[in-house]
C-alpha positions as CSV (number, residue, x, y, z in Angstrom):
1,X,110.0,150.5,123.1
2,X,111.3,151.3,119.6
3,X,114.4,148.8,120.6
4,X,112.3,145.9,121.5
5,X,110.0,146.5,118.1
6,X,113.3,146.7,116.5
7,X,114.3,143.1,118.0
8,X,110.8,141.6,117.3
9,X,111.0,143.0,113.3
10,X,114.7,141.6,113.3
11,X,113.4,138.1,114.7
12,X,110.4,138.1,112.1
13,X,112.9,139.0,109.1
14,X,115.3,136.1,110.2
15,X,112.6,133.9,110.7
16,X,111.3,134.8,107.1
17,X,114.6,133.9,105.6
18,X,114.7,130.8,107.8
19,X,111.3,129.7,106.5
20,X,112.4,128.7,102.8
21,X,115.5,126.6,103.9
22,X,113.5,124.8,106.1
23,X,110.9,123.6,103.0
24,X,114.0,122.6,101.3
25,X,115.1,120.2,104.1
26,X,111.6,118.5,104.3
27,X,112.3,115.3,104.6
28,X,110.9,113.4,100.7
29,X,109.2,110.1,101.4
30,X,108.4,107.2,99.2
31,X,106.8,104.0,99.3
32,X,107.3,100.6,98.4
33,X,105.6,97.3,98.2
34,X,107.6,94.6,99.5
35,X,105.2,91.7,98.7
36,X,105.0,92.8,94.9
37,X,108.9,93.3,94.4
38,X,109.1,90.2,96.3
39,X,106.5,88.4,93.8
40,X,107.7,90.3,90.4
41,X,111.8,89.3,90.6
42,X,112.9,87.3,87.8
43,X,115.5,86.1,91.0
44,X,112.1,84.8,92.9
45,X,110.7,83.1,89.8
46,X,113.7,81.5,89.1
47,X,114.0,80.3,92.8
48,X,110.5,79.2,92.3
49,X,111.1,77.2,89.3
50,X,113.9,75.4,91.1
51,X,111.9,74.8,94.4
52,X,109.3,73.0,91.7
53,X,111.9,71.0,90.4
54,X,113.6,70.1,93.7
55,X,110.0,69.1,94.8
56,X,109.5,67.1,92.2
57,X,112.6,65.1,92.2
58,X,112.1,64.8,96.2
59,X,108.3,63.2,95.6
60,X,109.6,60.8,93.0
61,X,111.7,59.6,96.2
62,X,109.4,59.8,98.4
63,X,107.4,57.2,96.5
64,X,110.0,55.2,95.7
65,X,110.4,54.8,99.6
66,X,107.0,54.9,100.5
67,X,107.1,52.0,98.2
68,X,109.7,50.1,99.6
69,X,107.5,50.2,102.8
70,X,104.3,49.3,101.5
71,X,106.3,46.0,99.4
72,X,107.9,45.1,102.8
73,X,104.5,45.4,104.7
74,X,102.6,43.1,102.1
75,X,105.5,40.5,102.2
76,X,104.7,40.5,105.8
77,X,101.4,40.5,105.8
78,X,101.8,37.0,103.5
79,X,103.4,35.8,106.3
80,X,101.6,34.3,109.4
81,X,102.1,35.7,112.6
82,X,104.0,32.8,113.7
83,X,105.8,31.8,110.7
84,X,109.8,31.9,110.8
85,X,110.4,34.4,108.8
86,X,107.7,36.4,110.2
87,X,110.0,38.4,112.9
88,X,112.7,39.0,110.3
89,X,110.7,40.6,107.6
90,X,108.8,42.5,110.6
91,X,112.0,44.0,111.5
92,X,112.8,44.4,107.7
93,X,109.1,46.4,107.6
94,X,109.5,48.5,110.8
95,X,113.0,49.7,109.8
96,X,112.3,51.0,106.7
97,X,108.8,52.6,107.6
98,X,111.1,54.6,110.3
99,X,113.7,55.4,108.0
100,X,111.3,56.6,105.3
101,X,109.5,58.9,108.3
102,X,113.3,60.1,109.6
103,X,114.2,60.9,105.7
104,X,110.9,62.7,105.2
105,X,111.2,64.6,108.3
106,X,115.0,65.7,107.0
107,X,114.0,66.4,103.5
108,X,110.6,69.0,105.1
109,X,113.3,70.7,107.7
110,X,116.0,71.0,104.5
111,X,113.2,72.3,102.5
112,X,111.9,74.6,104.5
113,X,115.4,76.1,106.2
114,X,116.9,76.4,102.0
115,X,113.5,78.7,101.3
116,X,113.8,80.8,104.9
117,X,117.3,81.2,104.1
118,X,116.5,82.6,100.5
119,X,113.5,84.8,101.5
120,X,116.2,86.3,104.0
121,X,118.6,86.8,101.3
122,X,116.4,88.5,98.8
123,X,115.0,90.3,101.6
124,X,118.4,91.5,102.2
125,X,119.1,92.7,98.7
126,X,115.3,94.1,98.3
127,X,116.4,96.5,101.3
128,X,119.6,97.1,99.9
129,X,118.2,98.1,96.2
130,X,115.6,100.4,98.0
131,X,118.3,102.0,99.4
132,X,120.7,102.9,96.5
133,X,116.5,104.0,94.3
134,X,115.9,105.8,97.1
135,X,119.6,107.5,97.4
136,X,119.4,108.3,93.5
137,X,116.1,109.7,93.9
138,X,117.3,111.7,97.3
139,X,114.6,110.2,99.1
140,X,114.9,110.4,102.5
141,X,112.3,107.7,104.2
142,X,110.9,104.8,102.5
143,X,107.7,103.4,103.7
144,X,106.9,100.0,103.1
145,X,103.4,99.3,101.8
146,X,101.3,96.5,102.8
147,X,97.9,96.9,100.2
148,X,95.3,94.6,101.5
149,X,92.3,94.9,99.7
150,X,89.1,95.2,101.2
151,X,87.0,91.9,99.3
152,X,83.6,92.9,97.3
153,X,81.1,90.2,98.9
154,X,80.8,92.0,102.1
155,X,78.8,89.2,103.2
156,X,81.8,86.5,104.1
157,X,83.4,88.8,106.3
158,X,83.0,89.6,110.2
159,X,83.2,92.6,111.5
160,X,86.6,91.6,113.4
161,X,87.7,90.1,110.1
162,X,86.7,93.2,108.2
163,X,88.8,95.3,111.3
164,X,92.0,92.9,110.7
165,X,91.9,93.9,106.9
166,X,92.1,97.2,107.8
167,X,94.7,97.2,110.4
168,X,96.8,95.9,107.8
169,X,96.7,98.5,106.0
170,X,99.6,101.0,106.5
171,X,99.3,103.6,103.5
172,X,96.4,105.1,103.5
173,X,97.0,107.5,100.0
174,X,100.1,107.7,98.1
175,X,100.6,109.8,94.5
176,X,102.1,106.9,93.1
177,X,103.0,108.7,90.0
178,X,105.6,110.6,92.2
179,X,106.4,108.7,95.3
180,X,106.5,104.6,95.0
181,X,109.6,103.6,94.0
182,X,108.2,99.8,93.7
183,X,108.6,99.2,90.0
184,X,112.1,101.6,90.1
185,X,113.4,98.6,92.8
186,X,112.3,95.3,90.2
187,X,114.1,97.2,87.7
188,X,117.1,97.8,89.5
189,X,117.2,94.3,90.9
190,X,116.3,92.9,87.5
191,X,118.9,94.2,86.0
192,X,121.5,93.4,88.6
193,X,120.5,89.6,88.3
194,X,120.5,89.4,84.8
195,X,124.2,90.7,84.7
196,X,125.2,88.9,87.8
197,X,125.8,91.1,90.3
């Protein structure tokens, strides 16, 4: 008997002394919001400038196009239906309405694959930032937060829409003080952009 009580009491001491390193290999998590580093880089306002710009530049051609089309069309439509000319300025009308469309299609697909293919890069180097914060921190898991806010007016909503707004919502309480590393990452990333890197 007193050997068993001896191997229980050995078991509970080891255990005891086991119990401290384990607190110190709890795992430390953090948070960030991906949507606000995403919206707060000097990068993404600079690529937001330039997408203005470029948009800009692409609708002064797209009405100096579309007006190419509509000056064809109204020469044509001086025309009667059966005068000689009619069939060739037709044609000259038809081509450039489908070119204009083909050239507008283009430009939308160019557009739209440039800004994918940015978002994908800066999505990239957001993961790759919250990675070296986190590593400097000795964070071990990094959560990232989606914060939808529940609107005031109550009224607007239905109850599925309400239940949607809520499903989104994937931190429920975080001591941000301590734990979201959101504003550490738009530093970090900041400052790498501004020198370069």
């Amino acid at each position: 008997m007193k050997l068993s009580q001896l191997f229980v009491g050995g078991l509970l001491a080891v255990g005891a002394l086991a119990l401290p390193a384990m607190a110190q290999t709890a795992p430390r998590i953090a948070i960030a919001n991906t949507a606000r580093i995403l919206n707060d880089l000097q990068e993404t306002k600079d690529l937001n400038q330039k997408i203005s710009n470029d948009l800009k530049t692409l609708d002064a051609e797209r009405q100096t196009r579309q007006q190419k089309v509509t000056d064809l069309q109204a020469k044509r439509d001086q025309l009667r239906s059966d005068a000689p000319q009619y069939n060739d300025v037709n044609k000259d009308w038809l081509s450039a309405r489908i070119e204009f469309e083909i050239w507008a299609q283009l430009q939308q697909a160019n557009l739209q694959r440039e800004q994918k293919m940015q978002m994908k890069s800066l999505f990239g180097k957001i993961t790759q930032s919250v990675a070296e914060v986190a590593t400097r921190k000795s964070i071990d898991l990094v959560i990232a937060e989606q914060k939808v806010d529940i609107p005031d007016n109550m009224e607007q909503l239905q109850v599925d829409q309400l239940k949607a707004i809520i499903g989104q919502r994937n931190v429920l309480f975080a001591n941000s003080a301590t734990v979201d590393l959101t504003n550490d990452v738009i530093t970090a990333m900041d400052a790498a952009y501004k020198s370069g890197k």
